[in-house]
Each structure stands twice: as C-alpha cells, then as structure tokens.
VOZALO-538618 format. One line per 3 residues: their letters; for each residue y, z, x of C-alpha. Coordinates in steps of 0.2 Angstrom, whole numbers, plus 5000, padded with zeros to 4 digits. Layout:
% VOZALO-538618
A) Y,Z,X; ... .
This chain:
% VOZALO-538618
XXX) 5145,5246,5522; 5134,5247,5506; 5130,5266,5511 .
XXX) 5149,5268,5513; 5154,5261,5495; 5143,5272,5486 .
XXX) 5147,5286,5495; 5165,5285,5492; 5159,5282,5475 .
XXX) 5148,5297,5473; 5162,5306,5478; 5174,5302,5467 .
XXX) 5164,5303,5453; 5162,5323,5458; 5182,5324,5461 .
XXX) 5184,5316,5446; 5170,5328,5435; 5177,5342,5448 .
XXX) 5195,5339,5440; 5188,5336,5419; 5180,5355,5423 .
XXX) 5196,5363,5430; 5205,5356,5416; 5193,5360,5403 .
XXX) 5191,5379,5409; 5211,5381,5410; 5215,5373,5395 .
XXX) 5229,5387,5392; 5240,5379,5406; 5246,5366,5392 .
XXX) 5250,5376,5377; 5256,5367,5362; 5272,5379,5366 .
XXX) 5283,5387,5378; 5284,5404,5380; 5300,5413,5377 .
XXX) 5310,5424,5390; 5324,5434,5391; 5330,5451,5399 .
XXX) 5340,5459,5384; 5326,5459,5371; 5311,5448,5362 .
XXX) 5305,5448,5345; 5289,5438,5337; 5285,5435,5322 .
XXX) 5276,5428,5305; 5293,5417,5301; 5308,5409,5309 .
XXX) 5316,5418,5293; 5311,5433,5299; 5313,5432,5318 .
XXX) 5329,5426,5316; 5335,5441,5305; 5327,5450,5320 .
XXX) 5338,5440,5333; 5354,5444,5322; 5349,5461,5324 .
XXX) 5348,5462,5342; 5366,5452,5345; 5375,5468,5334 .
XXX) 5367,5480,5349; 5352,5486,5338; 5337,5493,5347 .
XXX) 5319,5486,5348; 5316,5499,5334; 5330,5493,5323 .
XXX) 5327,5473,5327; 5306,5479,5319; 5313,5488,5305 .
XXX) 5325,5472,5301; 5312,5460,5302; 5299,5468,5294 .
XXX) 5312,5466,5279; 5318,5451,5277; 5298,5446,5278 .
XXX) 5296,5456,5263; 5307,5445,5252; 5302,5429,5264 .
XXX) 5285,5429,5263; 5280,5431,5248; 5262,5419,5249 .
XXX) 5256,5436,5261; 5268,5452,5262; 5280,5459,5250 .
XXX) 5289,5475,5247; 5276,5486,5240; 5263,5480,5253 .
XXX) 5260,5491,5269; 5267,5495,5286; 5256,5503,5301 .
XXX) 5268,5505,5315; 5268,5509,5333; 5285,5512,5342 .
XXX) 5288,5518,5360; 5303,5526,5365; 5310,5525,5379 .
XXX) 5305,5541,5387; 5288,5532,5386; 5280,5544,5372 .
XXX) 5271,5532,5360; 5272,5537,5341; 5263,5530,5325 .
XXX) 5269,5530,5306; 5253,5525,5298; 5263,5515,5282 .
XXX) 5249,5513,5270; 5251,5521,5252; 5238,5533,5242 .
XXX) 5229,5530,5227; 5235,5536,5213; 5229,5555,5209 .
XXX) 5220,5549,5193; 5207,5536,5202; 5191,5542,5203 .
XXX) 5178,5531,5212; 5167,5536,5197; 5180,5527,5189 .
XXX) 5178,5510,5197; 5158,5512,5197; 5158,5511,5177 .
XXX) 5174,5503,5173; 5173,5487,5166; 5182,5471,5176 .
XXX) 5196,5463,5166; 5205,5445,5165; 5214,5441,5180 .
XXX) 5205,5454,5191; 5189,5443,5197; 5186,5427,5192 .
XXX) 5166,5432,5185; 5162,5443,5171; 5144,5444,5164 .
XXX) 5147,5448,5144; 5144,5466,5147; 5158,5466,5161 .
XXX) 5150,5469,5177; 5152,5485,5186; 5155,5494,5203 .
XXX) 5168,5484,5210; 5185,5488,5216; 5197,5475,5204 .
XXX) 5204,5463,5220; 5219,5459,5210; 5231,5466,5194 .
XXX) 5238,5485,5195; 5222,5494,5196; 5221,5493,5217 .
XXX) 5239,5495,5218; 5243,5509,5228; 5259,5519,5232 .
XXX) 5269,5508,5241; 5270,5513,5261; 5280,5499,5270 .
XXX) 5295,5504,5264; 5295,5524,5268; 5288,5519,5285 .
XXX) 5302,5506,5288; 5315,5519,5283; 5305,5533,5294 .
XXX) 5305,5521,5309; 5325,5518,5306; 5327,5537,5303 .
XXX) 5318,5540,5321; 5321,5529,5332; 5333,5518,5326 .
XXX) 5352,5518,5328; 5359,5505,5313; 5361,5510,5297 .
XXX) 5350,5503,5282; 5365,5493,5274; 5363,5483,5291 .
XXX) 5345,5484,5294; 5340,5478,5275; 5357,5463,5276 .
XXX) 5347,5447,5280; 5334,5452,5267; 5346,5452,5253 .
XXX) 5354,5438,5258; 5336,5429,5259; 5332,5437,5241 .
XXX) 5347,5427,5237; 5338,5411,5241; 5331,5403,5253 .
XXX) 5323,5386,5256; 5307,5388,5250; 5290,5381,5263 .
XXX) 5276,5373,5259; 5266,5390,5263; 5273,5400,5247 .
XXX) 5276,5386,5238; 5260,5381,5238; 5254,5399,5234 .
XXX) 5263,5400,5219; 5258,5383,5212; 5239,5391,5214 .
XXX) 5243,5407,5205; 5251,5400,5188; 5232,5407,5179 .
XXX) 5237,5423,5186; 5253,5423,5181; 5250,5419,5162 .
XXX) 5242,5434,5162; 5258,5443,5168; 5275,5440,5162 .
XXX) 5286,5449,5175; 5277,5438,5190; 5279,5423,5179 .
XXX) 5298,5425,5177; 5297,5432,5198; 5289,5418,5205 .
XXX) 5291,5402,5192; 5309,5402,5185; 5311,5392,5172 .
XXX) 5292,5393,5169; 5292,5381,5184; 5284,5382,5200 .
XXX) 5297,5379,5217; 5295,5363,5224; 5296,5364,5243 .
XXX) 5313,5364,5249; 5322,5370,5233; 5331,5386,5235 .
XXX) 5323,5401,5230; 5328,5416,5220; 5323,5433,5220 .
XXX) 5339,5441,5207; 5328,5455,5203; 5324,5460,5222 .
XXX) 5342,5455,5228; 5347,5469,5214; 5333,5484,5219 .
XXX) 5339,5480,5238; 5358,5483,5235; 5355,5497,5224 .
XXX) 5345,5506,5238; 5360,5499,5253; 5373,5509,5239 .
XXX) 5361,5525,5239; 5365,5526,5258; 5383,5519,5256 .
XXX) 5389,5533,5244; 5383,5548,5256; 5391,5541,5271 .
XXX) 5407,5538,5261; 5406,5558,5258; 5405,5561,5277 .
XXX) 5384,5560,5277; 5374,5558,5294; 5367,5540,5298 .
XXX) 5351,5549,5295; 5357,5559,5279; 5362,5539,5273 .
XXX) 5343,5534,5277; 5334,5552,5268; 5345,5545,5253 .
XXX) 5338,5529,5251; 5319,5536,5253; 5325,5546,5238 .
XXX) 5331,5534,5226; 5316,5524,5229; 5301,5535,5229 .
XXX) 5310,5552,5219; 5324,5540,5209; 5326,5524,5200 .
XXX) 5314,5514,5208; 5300,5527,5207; 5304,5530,5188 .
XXX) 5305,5509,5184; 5289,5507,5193; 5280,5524,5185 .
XXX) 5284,5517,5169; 5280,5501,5168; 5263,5508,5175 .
XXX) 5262,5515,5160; 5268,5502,5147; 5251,5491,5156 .
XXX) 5237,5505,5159; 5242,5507,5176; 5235,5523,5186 .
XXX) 5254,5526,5195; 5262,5539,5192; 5280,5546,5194 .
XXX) 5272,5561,5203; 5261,5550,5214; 5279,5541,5221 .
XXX) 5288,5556,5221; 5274,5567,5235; 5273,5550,5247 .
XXX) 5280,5557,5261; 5278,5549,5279; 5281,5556,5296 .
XXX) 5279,5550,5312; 5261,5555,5320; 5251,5553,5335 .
XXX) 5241,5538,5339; 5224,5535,5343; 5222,5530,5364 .
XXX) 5210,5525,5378; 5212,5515,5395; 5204,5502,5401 .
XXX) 5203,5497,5419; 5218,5510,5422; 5230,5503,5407 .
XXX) 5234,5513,5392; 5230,5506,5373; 5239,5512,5360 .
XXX) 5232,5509,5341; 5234,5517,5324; 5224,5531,5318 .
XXX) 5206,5532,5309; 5215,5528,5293; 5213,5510,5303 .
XXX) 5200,5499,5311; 5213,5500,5327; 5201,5515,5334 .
XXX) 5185,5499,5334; 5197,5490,5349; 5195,5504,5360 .
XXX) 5178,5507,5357; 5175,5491,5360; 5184,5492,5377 .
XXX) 5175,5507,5382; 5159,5496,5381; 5167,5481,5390 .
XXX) 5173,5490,5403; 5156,5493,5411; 5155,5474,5415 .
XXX) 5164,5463,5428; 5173,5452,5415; 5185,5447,5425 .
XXX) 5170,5437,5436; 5165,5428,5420; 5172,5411,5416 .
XXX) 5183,5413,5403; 5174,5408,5386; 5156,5406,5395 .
XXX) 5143,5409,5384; 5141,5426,5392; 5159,5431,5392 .
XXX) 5156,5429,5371; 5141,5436,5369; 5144,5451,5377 .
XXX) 5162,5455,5367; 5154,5448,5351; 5138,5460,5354 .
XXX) 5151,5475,5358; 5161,5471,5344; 5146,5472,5332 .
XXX) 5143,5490,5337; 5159,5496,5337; 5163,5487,5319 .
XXX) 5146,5495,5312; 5156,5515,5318; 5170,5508,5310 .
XXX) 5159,5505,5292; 5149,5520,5294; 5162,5534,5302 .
XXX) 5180,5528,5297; 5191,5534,5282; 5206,5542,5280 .
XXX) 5206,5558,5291; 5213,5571,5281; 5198,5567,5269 .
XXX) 5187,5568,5285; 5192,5581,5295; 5177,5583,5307 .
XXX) 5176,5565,5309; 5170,5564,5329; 5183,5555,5333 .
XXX) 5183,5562,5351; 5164,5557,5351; 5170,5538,5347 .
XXX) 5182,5535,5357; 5175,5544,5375; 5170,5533,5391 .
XXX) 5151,5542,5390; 5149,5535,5372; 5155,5518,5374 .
XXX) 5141,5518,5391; 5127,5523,5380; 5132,5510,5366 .
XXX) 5133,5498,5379; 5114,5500,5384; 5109,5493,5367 .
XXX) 5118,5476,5370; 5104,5463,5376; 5102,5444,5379 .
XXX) 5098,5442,5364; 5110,5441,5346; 5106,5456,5337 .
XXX) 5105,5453,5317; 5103,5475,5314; 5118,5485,5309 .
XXX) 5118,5497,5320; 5131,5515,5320; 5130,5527,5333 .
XXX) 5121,5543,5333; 5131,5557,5336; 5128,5576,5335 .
XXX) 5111,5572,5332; 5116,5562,5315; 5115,5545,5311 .
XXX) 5127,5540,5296; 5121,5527,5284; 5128,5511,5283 .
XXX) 5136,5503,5270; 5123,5488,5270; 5110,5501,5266 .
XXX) 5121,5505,5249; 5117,5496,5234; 5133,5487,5230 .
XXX) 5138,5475,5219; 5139,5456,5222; 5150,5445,5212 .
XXX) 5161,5426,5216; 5179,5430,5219; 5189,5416,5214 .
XXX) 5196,5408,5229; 5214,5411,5223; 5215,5431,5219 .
XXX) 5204,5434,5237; 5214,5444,5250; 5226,5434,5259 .
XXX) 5231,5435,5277; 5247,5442,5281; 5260,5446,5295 .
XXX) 5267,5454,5310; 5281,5460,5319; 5283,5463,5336 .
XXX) 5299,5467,5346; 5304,5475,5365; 5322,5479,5371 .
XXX) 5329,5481,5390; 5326,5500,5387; 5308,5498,5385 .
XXX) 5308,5504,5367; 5292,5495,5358; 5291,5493,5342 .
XXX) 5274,5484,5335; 5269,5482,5316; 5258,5473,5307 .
XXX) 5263,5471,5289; 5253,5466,5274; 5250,5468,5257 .
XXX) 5258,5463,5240; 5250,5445,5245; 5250,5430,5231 .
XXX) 5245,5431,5218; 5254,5448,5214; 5261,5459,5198 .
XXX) 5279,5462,5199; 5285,5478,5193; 5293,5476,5179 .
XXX) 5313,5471,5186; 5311,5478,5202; 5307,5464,5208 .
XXX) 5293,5471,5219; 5277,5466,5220; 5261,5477,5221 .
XXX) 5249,5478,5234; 5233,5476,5229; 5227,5487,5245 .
XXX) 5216,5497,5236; 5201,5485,5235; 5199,5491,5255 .
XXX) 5191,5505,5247; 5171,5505,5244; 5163,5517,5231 .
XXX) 5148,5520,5242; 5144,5538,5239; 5150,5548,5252 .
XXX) 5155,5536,5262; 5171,5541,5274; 5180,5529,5264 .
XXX) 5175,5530,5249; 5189,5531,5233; 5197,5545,5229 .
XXX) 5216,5550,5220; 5226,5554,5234; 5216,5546,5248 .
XXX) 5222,5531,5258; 5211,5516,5262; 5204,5513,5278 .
XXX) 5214,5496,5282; 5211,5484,5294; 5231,5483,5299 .
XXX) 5231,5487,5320; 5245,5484,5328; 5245,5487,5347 .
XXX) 5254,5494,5360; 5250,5491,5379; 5257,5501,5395 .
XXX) 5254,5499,5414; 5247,5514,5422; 5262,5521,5427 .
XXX) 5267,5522,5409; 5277,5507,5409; 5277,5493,5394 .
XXX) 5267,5479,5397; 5262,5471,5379; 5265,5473,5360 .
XXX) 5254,5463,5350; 5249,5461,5332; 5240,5447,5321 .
XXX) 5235,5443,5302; 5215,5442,5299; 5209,5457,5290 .
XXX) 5194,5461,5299; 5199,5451,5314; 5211,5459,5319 .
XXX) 5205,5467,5332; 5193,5455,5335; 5206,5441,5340 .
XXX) 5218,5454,5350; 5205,5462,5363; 5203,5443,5365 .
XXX) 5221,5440,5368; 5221,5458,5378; 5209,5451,5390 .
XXX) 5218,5433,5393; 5232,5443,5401; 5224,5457,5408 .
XXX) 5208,5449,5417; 5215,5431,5415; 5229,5435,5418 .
XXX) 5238,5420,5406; 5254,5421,5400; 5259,5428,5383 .
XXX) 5260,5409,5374; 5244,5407,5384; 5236,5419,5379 .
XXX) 5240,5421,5360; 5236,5400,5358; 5219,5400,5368 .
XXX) 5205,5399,5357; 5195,5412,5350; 5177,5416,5343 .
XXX) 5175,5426,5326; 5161,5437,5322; 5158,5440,5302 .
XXX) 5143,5452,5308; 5151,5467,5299; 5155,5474,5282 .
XXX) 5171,5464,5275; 5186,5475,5270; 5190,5464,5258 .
XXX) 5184,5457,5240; 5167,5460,5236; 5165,5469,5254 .
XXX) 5152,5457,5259; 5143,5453,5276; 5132,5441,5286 .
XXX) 5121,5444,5299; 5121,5436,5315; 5137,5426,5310 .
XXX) 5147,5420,5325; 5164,5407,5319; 5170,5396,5335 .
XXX) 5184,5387,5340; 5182,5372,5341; 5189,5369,5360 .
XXX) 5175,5381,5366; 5163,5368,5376; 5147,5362,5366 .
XXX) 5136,5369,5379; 5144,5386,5375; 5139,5384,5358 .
XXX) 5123,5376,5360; 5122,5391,5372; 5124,5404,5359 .
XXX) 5116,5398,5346; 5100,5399,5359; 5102,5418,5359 .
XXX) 5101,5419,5340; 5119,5418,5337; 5121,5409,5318 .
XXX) 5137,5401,5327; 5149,5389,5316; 5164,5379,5321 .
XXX) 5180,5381,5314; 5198,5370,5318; 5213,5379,5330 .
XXX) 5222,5379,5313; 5211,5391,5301; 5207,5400,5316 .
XXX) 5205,5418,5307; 5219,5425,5315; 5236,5418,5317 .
XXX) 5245,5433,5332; 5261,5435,5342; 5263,5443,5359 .
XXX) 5276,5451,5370; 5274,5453,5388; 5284,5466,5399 .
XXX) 5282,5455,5417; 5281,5466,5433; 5301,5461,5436 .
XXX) 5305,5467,5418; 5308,5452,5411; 5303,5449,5392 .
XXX) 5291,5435,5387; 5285,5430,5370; 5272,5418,5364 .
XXX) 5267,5415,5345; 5253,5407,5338; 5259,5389,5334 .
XXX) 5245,5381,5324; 5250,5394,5309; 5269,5394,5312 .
XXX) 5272,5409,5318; 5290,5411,5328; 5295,5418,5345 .
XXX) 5314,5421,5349; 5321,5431,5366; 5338,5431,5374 .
C-alpha cells in the first residue's frame, strides 16, 4: 500500500511537471488575441484608424493594392508620434499573375550634401542634445532639416496606385483628410507631443502643427491638422480637374505627383528650405522620380522570400536564411537555447555584410550582391558559427577582399537626448481573394519633427541612416539614398502561390523579429496571431542605423517569457543577455497568412496596439 501511494504520487507529479512543460513550450496556444479571418480580403496595421480606412477601402471593391495605398495614408496624418507624410515607403506588391515588384520609397539627399559637409559642420540647437563649446563634429544632425531628405512615401504611394491599383486618389487619400480634420487624439501621440514642446520652441511652424493654442492635446481631445487637411485636397483637386477634362484614372494620378514634387507643394517646401538654411532644393523635388523595380529574393526550404533592395537591410533576412537552412531547426524546441544562438550567431554575420557591403546600388554598382545572397556563401558563413557567442564583427570575404567595418572607423560618440532619437514606426500589410499582396513598411517624419512651413508636412529626418565613414557603401552623398532598415516581406509557397505578408517597426530589428515570426509558421507551424505575439530575442550586436550609429558587443535582449534556464543557458556561451517586458519588445509586427484552403488570416502584435481587420 505504502509502495502504491507514492507510486501514484510519483506519478502524478511527472504528469503534472509533464503538463507545466507542454504548456510552457506552446505558450502561443493562448495568445492575448484572436486571429482574424476572412475569404474576401485582410489588412493589418499600426492603428485601428488606419486599418479601418483600410477595411472601408476594401467594402467600395478596392484591391489589396488600393486598401495598402489607403492605409498607408491615413497613417500618415494618424500617426504622427512615428510616421508622417514626408517620411518613407519601401513597398512590395504581388499581382495577381504572381510576379512580385518593389517600389523602394525612400527619398535622396539633397544635391548640395556632401559628407565632408557633415564631418566639419558644427551641431546646432535642437539637433542633438550635447554640444562641447567648440560644437562637436562628424555626426549626422538626428533631428531639424538637415537629415531631411526628399520625401518618398508619397510618390511611391501614388506609383503603387498608378500600377496596381484601380481607385482613384480622391478615394484612396478620403479617410486621411477626414482624419486630418480630427480625430481623437491617443495617449501614444499625445504623449509624444507633450515630450517635444523643447523642440518645438525652436520651430514655430511645428509649434503651431502640433500644439494649437500653444497647447499640447490632451488625450481624447479632437485633433487638427487644417494645414494637411488643405495640402491633401489640393493634391485630390490636382487629380479631379484632369478627369473632369476626360483624363485616364492614371493621367488623374501622374497629376497629383506633379503638383507635389514639380508644383505647389514642391515650391512651398523648397522655399521654406531656404528661408531656414535648409539643403532642399526645388530641383531636388522636382528629379524624384520612382518606378517600380525588381526585388531582391531567395528560398528557403523550397518557399520564396521576397525583400527590398540593397538600398535596404531586407537582403540581411535572406542571407541569414541561407545560413539557417543548413540546420534542422524544425527539431529544435522552439526558443531552446540552441534554437537562439544559432539565429542570433547567423544574424550577427549577416548584419556585419549589411554594415560593410550595403548602400544604395546605383552608387554601388558592383556590389556582389549575387555573392551575398547565394546558397554556397551562406554554407561557408555558416562554418564560422560556433558554441560559443562570438564578440568580433565579422564581414565576409568576397572576390578575395575583405571590406572594412564601420567599428574599425573612427566615429564620433555623443548622448542623444532621449526625445530627438529615432522612433519606431509602422506598417501596412494587406492580401485580397485575387492574391494581390501588398506589403509596406512605412516610417519617417517621426516626433519630434519640422513642419514645412503651411504644408502641414513633416520632414523625415531619415538622413541620419547615413554614416560618413569614408568609402563606406553608405556613406553621404547629394543625391544618394540612405541604406534604411524599412523590410517589408513577402512570402509565396513553392508553387508561387501567397502564403505571408509581414512587416514590423524596430529599425535594426526588423529583420531580426520577422525571420523569427517567419520561422513560427514555417517550421512551427503557428498561426499568424501566434506567431506575430510569441516572444522574441534581440541582438544589438551590430552597427545601429540610427543616432550616433552605435554598437555593443555580444549584446543579446530577451523576452521575458523565454525560460530562465534559456537565459542562464545563453549567458554560459558568452551571450551579454538582458531581459526586456512583452511590451518594449523592439518590434511591434503584423502578419497575413494565405492558409492552404485560401482563406485569409491576420494577427497583430497586441502588446503595442497594432490592429487586424478581415471580412
């Protein structure tokens, strides 16, 4: 009897520990949300504002194309704390013929900027928060006009309409204007403009923008944007008056690109450039042109990835895939302490190629990027990944050369204050019945930001992505775009079929926190809420794109759902691992899934409010 008790005993305790480890390992079967479905269409994004203008869109018959263009603006006058409308737009669209096209959105720097320039330039009020009395040198301002490039997410928006849309812009840009109207403000922007007023008094056109009155918005007062509201339905009349006259739906869109970048807008903006010693110059508008381009590609286990160009960090995804795909993750358990060393070490590889070799490819026109992104390269950069945390940055050798990394560079180091660093920003994600994708991620024109004069548009202060490294791939030059870390992503089954659109805020985790998410459906096979809400690691082993473009070794930022014997595990093999809470997770994504029956599912990160809609 005694034997038999503690038997029974024994062996409920292992049910019961059996039971505490299956739940802890499939923590994604109780996701703080639902994911959505529907068969007609789907559409994630930053804000309910925004994914219901999206959702409005789709009702009037609008494609998966028209629904991202829609979206995409009335985020721009939304979310002002992390996206406006002279930020930036890389975006992916598949038609439905199944060809995959990129319109890389980002804007040039001005023809005047030199990055001689910015090496001996000295820093000004309201553009970092430390100045030595001599001004210190060799930075790239993070805030003001002097990293505001060409705006890009409007021309790319307008491409994307142009192309692959069927509405006109009066319908695509009418939930934006009514937002611009107002719109109950959040606690998000609100917040973000209470910790700009410094910046502001520096800049009387944002202080009349953003604090009416000379007042701050409380939260839930109703915001206006009169200026905006007024740039917006001058550009809907630009389009309105050539289809009065007979125009093509497409003529009515070519319109509205001119009147911004070759008319009124471009002129307001050019001038008031000039009235603040700005670099923007009418000329630099009027040449940005966009077309739509090829993307950059790879497989992995048989399905296509789709990703931006070299003028992005999206190429680092794939490499990182290449390296990946020579192990068996799909044995691992997920988040083990082997599973995430392995993709933190094959990250750290592929973000070193990404400091070292990227930049904008027509500035770089023998760039290996064939090299980079092949099967045989990603083997061999595999062969370096040990037990062990590596603490070197490490670039490929290719063609017999070894570029120098930027850590090898003597760059400036200086504090940026907390409220003028880069902010996170958005993303738009949206499928259709048809199979037209449409994926975005856009960004820029975050808080604090410099309103154009009464445009009402703020300027991006993307130019800061920039380093002045000499010969450096990215390195400043008039003309050149930035190597940005916006990625959307684009997934299709083998056949050529869609499977995911995804996209996420996080600067240089972006791609960090999507092959993560890519993996949770592809070898874990979780669905899309699943997948975006599971938790994530971080590394910050890697040059930062933003600020004062700094880095730190051996860096490795957990969620803290991963088991403490994970950690404890990690930080044995010489990982400097932190912990960090579900809600500042670095990355804050949206998903659509393309089930094998063609239904549409959508998930959105929930611990940063992101939204979800399908019907």
């Amino acid at each position: 009897m005694y034997l038999r008790s503690h038997l029974i005993k024994f062996m409920l305790t292992v049910l019961v520990a059996t039971g505490v480890c299956s739940a802890q390992s499939r923590t994604w079967d109780h996701p703080v949300r639902q994911a959505v479905r529907g068969v007609h269409g789907a559409v994630a994004a930053g804000s309910e504002y925004a994914t219901e203008a999206g959702m409005r869109m789709f009702y009037k018959g609008g494609n998966a194309v028209d629904v991202g263009v829609t979206t995409m603006f009335a985020a721009s006058a939304s979310e002002l704390s992390h996206f406006g409308m002279g930020g930036e737009a890389p975006i992916l669209i598949r038609t439905k013929t199944g060809k995959v096209w990129s319109i890389a959105g980002v804007g040039t720097m001005p023809k005047a900027a030199t990055a001689e320039m910015f090496r001996t330039r000295r820093l000004m009020p309201g553009e970092i928060l430390e100045t030595d009395p001599g001004g210190l040198k060799g930075i790239i301002p993070v805030a003001g006009i002097m990293p505001a490039l060409v705006p890009g997410m409007v021309e790319a928006g307008l491409v994307a309409l142009r192309e692959f849309g069927t509405k006109s812009f009066g319908e695509a840009i009418a939930p934006a204007i009514e937002l611009a109207d107002g719109f109950a403000i959040d606690e998000m922007r609100a917040n973000s403009i209470a910790g700009s007023r410094q910046f502001f008094n520096l800049w009387p056109t944002s202080k009349a923008h953003f604090m009416p009155n000379g007042q701050a918005p409380r939260v839930g007062d109703i915001y206006r944007q009169p200026d905006l509201a007024h740039t917006l339905r001058s550009m809907a009349e630009a389009e309105k008056k050539v289809l009065a006259a007979g125009g093509s739906r497409q003529a009515g869109i070519d319109a509205v690109r001119d009147y911004f970048y070759r008319g009124e807008i471009a002129r307001k903006i050019a001038a008031f450039m000039k009235a603040n010693g700005g670099l923007m110059t009418y000329e630099d508008m009027a040449a940005f042109r966009l077309e739509p381009e090829e993307p950059v590609s790879g497989t992995y286990r048989g399905i296509h990835v789709y990703k931006p160009g070299f003028w992005s960090q999206g190429p680092a995804m794939i490499e990182a895939l290449n390296i990946l795909e020579g192990y068996d993750q799909h044995s691992m358990p997920f988040n083990s302490a082997e599973y995430i060393h392995r993709g933190v070490e094959a990250l750290k590889l592929a973000y070193a190629d990404r400091d070292s070799y990227y930049g904008d490819p027509k500035f770089n026109p023998h760039m290996p990027t064939d090299v980079l992104l092949s099967k045989e390269y990603g083997a061999e950069r595999r062969k370096l990944i040990t037990e062990r945390a590596s603490q070197e940055f490490i670039p490929g050798t290719i063609h017999g050369k070894t570029p120098k990394h930027p850590t090898d560079a003597d760059m400036a180091h200086v504090k940026i204050d907390d409220e003028l660093m880069a902010h996170d920003t958005t993303c738009v994600d949206a499928i259709d019945k048809d199979g037209m994708v449409f994926s975005a991620t856009p960004s820029g024109a975050w808080l604090p930001s410099v309103i154009a004069g009464d445009t009402g548009i703020p300027l991006t202060e993307r130019g800061q992505q920039f380093v002045l490294v000499p010969g450096n791939p990215n390195e400043l030059a008039g003309g050149k775009r930035p190597r940005v870390t916006l990625s959307p992503t684009i997934v299709t089954y083998p056949d050529g079929r869609p499977y995911l659109a995804l996209s996420t805020p996080g600067g240089d985790n972006q791609d960090q926190a999507l092959i993560q998410m890519f993996f949770n459906v592809v070898d874990f096979g979780m669905n899309a809420q699943n997948a975006t809400e599971a938790p994530r690691y971080e590394t910050r082993h890697l040059v930062s794109s933003f600020d004062n473009h700094a880095w730190n070794r051996g860096d490795l930022i957990l969620d803290e759902r991963i088991s403490p014997a994970v950690v404890a595990e990690l930080t044995q093999r010489g990982h400097n691992t932190s912990i960090h809470s579900r809600y500042a997770n670095g990355a804050a994504p949206v998903m659509i899934k393309v089930l094998p029956s063609g239904i549409l599912e959508a998930g959105a990160d929930p611990f940063y409010n992101r939204s979800a809609h399908a019907w």
